[in-house]
C-alpha positions as CSV (number, residue, x, y, z in Angstrom):
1,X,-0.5,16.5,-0.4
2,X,0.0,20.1,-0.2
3,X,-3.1,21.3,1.4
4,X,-2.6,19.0,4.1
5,X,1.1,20.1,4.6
6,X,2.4,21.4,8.4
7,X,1.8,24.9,8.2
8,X,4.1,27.5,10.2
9,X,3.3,27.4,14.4
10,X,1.9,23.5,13.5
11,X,3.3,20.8,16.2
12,X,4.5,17.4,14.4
13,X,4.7,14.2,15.8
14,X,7.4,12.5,14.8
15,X,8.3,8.9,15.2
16,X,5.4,6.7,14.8
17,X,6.3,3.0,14.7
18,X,3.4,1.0,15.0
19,X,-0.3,1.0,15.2
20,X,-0.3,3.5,18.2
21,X,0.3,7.2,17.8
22,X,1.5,7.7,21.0
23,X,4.2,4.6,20.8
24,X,7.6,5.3,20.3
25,X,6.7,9.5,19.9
26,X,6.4,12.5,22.3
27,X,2.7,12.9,21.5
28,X,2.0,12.6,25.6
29,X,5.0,14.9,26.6
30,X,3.5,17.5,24.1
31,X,-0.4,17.1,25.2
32,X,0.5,17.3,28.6
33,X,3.0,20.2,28.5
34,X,0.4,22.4,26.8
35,X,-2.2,21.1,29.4
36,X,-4.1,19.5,26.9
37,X,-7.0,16.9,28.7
38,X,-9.4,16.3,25.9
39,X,-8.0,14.4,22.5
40,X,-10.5,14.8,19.3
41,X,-9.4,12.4,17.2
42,X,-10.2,10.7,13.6
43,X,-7.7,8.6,11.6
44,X,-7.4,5.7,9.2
45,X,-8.1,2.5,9.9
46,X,-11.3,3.3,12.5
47,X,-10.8,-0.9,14.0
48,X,-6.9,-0.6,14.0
49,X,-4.4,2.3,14.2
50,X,-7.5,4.5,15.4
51,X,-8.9,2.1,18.1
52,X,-5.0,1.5,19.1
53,X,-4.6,5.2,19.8
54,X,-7.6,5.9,22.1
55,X,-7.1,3.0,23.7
56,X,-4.0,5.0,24.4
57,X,-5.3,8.4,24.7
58,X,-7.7,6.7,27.6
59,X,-5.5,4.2,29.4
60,X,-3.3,8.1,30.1
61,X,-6.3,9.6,31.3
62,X,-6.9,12.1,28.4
63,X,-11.0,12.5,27.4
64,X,-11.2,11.1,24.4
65,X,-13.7,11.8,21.8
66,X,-13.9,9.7,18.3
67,X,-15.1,12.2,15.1
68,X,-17.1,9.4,13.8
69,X,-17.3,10.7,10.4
70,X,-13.9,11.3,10.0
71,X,-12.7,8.0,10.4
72,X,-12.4,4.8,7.9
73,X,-12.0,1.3,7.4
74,X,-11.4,-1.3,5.0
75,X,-15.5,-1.7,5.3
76,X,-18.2,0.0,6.4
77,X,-19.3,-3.0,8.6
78,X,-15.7,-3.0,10.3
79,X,-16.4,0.6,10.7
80,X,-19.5,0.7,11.8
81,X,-19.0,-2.1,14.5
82,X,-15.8,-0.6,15.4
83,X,-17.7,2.5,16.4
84,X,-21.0,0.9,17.8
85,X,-18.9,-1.8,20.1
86,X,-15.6,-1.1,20.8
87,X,-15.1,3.0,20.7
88,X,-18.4,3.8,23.1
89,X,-15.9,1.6,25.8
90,X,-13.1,4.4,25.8
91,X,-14.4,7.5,23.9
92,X,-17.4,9.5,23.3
93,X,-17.9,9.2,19.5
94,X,-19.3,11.9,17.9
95,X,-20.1,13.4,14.7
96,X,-17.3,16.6,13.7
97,X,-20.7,18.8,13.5
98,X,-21.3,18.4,17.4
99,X,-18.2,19.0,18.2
100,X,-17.6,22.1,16.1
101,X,-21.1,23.1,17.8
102,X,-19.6,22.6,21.3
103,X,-16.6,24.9,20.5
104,X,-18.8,27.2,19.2
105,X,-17.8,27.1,15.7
């Protein structure tokens, strides 16, 4: 899709392999060499590939925080308990409206 396209000064992470973004790619090497601590993250599917990577994000010591409406599932109900039970364990979920308001957007 073109509007979603890397634009020019854009970092890609390459390599992805399984469920994990930061398996098998330099996604930590990158975060940390810009001195990067928090990791805002949304993705598809919320109970899978999503969970898996701030499990990750956690586990390295990043802050994690979960734009709950920019996420999906399969289902709402495997999105929905996906949020309610297992994100509040490693994350802060949050709506992309509070966090735009905390940057000051």
């Amino acid at each position: 899709m073109d509007a979603l396209a890397p634009q020019k000064g854009d970092i890609v992470i390459e390599g992805k392999r399984g469920l994990d973004t930061f398996a098998s790619t330099s996604l930590d090497f990158i975060l940390r060499s810009k001195g990067i601590k928090t990791v805002v993250m949304g993705g598809f599917l919320t109970n899978c590939c999503a969970e898996s990577t701030m499990r990750t994000a956690y586990e390295h010591g990043y802050d994690v925080i979960t734009l709950t409406d920019c996420a999906a599932a399969t289902s709402a109900e495997e999105h929905r308990n996906a949020l309610k039970y297992d994100f509040p364990m490693s994350s802060r979920p949050m709506l992309s409206s509070e966090v735009m308001g905390l940057l000051g957007a």
